[in-house]
DRENDO-1510 file (C-alpha; in Angstrom, 1 decimal, always signed):
<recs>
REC; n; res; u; v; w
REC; 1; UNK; +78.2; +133.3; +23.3 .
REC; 2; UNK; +80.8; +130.6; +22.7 .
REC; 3; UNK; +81.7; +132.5; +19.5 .
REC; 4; UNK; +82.7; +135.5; +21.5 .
REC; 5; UNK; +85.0; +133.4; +23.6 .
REC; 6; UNK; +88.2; +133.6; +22.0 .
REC; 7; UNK; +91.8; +132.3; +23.1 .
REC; 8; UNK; +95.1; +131.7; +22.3 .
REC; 9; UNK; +95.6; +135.3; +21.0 .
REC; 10; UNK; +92.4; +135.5; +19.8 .
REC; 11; UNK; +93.5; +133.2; +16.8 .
REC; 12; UNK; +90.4; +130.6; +17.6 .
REC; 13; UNK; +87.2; +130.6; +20.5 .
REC; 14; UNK; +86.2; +127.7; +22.7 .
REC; 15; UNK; +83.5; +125.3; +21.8 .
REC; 16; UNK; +82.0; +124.8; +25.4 .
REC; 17; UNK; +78.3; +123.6; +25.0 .
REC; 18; UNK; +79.2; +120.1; +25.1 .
REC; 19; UNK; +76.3; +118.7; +27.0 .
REC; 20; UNK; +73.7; +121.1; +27.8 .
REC; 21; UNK; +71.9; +118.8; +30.5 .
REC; 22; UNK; +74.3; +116.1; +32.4 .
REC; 23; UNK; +72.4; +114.1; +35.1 .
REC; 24; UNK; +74.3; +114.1; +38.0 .
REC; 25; UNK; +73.4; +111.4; +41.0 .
REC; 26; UNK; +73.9; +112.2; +44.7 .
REC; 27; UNK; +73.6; +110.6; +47.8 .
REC; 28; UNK; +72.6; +113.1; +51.0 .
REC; 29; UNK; +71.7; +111.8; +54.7 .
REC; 30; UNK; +70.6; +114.5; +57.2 .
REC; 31; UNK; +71.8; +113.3; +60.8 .
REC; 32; UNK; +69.8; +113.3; +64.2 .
REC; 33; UNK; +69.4; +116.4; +65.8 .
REC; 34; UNK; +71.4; +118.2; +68.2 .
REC; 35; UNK; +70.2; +119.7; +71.5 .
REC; 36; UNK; +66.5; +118.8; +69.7 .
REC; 37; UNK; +67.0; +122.5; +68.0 .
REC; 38; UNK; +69.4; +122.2; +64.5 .
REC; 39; UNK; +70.0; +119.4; +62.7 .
REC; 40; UNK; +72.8; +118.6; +60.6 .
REC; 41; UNK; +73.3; +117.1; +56.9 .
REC; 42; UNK; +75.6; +116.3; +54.1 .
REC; 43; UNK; +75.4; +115.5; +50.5 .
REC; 44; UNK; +78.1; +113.7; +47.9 .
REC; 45; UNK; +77.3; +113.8; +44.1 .
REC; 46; UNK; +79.4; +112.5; +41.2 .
REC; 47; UNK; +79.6; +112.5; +37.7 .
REC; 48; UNK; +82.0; +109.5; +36.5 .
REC; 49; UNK; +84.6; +110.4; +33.5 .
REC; 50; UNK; +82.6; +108.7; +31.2 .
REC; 51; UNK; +82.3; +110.5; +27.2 .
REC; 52; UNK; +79.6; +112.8; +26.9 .
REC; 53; UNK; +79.1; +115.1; +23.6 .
REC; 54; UNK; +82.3; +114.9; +22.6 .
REC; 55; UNK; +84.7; +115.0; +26.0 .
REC; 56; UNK; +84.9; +113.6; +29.1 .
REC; 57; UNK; +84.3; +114.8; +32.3 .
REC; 58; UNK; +84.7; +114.3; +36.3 .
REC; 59; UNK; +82.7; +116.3; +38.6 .
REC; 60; UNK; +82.8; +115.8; +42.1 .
REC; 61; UNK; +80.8; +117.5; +44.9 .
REC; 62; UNK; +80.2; +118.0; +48.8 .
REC; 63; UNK; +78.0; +119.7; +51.0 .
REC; 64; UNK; +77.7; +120.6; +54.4 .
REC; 65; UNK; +74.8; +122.0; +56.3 .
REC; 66; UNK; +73.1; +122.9; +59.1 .
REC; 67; UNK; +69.0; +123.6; +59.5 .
REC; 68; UNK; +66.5; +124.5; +62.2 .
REC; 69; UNK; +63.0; +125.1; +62.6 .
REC; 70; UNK; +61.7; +128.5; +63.7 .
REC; 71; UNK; +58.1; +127.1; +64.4 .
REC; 72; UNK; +56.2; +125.1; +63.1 .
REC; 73; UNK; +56.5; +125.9; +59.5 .
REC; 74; UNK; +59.6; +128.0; +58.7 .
REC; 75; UNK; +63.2; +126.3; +58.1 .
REC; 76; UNK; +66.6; +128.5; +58.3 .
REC; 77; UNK; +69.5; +126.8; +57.5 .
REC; 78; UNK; +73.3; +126.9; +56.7 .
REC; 79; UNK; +75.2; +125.5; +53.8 .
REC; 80; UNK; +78.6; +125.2; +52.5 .
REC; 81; UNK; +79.6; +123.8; +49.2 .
REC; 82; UNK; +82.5; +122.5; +46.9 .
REC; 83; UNK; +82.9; +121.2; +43.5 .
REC; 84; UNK; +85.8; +120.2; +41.3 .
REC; 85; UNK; +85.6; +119.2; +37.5 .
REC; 86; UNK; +87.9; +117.9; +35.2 .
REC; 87; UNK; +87.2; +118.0; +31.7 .
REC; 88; UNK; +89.4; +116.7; +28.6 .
REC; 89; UNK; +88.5; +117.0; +25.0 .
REC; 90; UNK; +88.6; +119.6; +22.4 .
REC; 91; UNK; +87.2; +122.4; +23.6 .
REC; 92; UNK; +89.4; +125.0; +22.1 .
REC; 93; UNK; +88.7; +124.9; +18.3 .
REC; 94; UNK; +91.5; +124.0; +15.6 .
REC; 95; UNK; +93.4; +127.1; +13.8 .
REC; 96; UNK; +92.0; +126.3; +10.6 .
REC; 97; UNK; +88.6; +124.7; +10.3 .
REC; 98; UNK; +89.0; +120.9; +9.3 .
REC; 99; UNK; +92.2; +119.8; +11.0 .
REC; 100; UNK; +92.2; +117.3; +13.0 .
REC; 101; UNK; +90.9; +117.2; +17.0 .
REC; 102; UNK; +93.6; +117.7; +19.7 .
REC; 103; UNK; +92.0; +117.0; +23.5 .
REC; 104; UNK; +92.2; +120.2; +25.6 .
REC; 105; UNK; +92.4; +119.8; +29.5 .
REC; 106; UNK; +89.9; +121.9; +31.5 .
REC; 107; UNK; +89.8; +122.0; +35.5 .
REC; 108; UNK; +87.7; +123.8; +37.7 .
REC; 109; UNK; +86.5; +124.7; +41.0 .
REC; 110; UNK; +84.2; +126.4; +43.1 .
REC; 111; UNK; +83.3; +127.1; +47.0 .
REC; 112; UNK; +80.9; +128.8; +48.4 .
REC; 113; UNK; +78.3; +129.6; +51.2 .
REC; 114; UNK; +74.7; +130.0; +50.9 .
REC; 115; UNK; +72.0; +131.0; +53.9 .
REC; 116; UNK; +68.4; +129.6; +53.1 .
REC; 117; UNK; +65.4; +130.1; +54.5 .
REC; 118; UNK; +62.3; +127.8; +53.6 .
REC; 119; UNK; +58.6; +127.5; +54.6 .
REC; 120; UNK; +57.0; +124.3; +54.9 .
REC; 121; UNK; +53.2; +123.5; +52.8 .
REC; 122; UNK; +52.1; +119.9; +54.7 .
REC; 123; UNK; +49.4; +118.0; +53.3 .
REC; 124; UNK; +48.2; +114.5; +53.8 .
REC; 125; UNK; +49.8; +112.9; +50.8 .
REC; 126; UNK; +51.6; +115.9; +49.6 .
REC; 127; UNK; +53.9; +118.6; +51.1 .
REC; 128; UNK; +56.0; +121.4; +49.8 .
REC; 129; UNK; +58.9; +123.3; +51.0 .
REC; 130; UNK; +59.0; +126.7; +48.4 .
REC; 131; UNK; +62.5; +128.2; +49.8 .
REC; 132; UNK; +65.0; +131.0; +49.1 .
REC; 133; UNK; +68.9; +130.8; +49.3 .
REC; 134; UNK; +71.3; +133.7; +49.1 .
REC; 135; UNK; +74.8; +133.4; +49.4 .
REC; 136; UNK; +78.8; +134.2; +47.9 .
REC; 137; UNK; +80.1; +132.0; +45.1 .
REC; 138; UNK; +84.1; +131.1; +44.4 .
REC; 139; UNK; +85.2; +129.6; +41.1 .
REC; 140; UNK; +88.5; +129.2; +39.6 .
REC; 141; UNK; +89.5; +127.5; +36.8 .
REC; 142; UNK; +92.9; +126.3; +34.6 .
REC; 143; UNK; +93.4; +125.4; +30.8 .
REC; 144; UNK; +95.5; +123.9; +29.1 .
REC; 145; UNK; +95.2; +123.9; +25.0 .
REC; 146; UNK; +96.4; +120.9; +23.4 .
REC; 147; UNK; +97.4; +121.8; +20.2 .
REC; 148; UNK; +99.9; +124.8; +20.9 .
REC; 149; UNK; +100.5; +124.2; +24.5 .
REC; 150; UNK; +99.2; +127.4; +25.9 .
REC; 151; UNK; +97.9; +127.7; +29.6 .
REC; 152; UNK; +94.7; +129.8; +29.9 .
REC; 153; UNK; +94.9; +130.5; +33.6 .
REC; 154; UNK; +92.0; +132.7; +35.2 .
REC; 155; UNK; +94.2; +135.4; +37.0 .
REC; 156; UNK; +91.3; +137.2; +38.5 .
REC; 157; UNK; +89.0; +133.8; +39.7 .
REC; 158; UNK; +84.7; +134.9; +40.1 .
REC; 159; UNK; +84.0; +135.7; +43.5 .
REC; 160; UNK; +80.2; +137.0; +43.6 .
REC; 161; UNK; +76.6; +136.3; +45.1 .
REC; 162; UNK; +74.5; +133.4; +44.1 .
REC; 163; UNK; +70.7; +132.7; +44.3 .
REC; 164; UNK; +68.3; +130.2; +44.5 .
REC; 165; UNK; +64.6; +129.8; +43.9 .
REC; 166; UNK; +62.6; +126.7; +44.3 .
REC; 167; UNK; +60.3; +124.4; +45.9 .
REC; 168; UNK; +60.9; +120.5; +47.1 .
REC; 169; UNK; +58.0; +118.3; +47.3 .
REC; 170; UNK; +57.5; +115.1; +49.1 .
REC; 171; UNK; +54.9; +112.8; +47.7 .
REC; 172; UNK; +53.6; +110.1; +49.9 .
REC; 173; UNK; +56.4; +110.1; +52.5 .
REC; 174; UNK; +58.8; +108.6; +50.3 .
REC; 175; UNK; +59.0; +110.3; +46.7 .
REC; 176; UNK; +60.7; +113.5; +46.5 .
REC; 177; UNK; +60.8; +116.1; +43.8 .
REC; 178; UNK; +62.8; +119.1; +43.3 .
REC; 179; UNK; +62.4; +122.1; +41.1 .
REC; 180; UNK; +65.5; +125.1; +41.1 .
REC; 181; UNK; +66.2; +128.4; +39.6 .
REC; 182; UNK; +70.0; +128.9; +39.8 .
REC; 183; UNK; +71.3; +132.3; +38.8 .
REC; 184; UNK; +74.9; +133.9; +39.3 .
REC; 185; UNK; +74.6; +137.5; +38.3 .
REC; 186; UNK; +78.4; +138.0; +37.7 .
REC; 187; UNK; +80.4; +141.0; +39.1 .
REC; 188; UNK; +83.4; +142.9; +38.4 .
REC; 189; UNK; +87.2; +142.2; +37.8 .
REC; 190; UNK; +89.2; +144.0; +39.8 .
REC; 191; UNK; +93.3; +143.4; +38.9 .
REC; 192; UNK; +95.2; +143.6; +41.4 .
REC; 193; UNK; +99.0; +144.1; +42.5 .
REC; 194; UNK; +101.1; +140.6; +43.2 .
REC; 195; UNK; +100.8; +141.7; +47.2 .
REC; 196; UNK; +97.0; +141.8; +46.9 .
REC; 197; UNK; +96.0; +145.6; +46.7 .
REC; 198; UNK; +93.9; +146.5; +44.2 .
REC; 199; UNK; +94.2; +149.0; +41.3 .
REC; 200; UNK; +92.5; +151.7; +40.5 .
REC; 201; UNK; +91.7; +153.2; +37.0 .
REC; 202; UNK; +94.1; +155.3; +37.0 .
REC; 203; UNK; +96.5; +152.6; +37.3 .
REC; 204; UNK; +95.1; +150.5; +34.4 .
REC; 205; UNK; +92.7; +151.0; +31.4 .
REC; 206; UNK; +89.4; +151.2; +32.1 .
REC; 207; UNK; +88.9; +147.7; +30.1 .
REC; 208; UNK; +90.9; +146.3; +32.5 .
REC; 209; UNK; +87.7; +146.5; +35.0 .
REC; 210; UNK; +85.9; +144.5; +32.9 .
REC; 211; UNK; +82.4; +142.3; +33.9 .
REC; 212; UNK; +82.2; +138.3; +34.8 .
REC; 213; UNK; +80.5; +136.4; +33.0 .
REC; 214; UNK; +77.3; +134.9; +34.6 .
REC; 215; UNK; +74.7; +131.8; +34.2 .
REC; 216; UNK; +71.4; +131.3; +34.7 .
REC; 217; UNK; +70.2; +127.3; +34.8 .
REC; 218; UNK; +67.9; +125.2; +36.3 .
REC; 219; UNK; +67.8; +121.9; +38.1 .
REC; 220; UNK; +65.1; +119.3; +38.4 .
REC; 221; UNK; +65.7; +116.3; +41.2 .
REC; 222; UNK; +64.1; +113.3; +41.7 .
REC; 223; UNK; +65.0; +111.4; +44.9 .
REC; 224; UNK; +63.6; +108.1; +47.3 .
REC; 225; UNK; +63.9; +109.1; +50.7 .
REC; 226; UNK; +64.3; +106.3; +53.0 .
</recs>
């Protein structure tokens, strides 16, 4: 929990459920086939810096991807992904409860690469596409604290799997629905030396190898497909 997430010396925690649901609208075109066999597409989504509970954020992302039918009914496909958010407002708490608000910068990242694999339902006026993606996530992220100028800088950035579970509908050829289970499971921190090798235990404490974090959300998506 937030309360558990303590900085600056562990003198005050971070206040990070801001917004628990920000819609976020995106534009993706799939492009004609190649050699009649995979098919290749891209998406752009963008949260404008506009306020929202409290702060204001910017959240930009891309994909990239490539699918093919095996059959009639079965989809495989290829996906890479990026993201980058900028956040300012006070997310680190004040020392003493009741001073005033000093805005905190917060920028992030990830990157990653997920393989899906997806079976199509058709139906006259309704068909369904239930699919599973698998794949490694990236994320990195720096923080700057207003009020006492410290730098909260992840040294040791998630690098783990991610999954997906879900099911896309398209309703009378032109209205699309979209229904995900997210989940990244988290992994382990590893330190390691500045030329890259990693520790052991017997180099550090055994805190040291402590676990990620990790989230499990959900995503609902309503789309017009031309």
């Amino acid at each position: 929990g937030c309360g558990q997430m303590y900085i600056a010396g562990f003198d005050k925690f971070e206040d990070a459920n801001k917004a628990p649901v920000v819609p976020r609208p995106q534009l993706s075109f799939a492009f004609p086939a190649l050699f009649d066999l995979v098919i290749p597409y891209a998406g752009l989504a963008l949260v404008p810096g506009v306020p929202v509970g409290g702060t204001r954020n910017m959240i930009v992302s891309a994909e990239l991807g490539v699918g093919m039918w095996i059959g009639s009914s079965f989809g495989l496909g290829l996906r890479g992904h990026g993201t980058l958010i900028r956040t300012l407002g006070e997310i680190a708490t004040p020392f003493e409860e009741g001073d005033p608000a000093v805005l905190d910068f917060y920028n992030g990242s990830s990157s990653g690469v997920d393989l899906m694999l997806g079976w199509e339902l058709r139906g006259k006026a309704l068909s369904a596409v239930p699919y599973l993606s698998l794949g490694l996530t990236e994320t990195s992220t720096y923080f700057w604290v207003g009020d006492d100028g410290i730098v909260a800088t992840n040294a040791h950035p998630y690098f783990g799997p991610a999954l997906s579970l879900g099911s896309d509908f398209l309703i009378q050829k032109h209205v699309r629905l979209g229904a995900e289970f997210y989940a990244a499971p988290g992994g382990h921190n590893v330190p390691r030396y500045d030329d890259g090798t990693p520790m052991t235990v017997t180099d550090v404490s055994e805190g040291a190898f402590s676990r990620y974090g990790h989230i499990y959300t959900g995503r609902l998506r309503l789309a017009w497909e031309l």
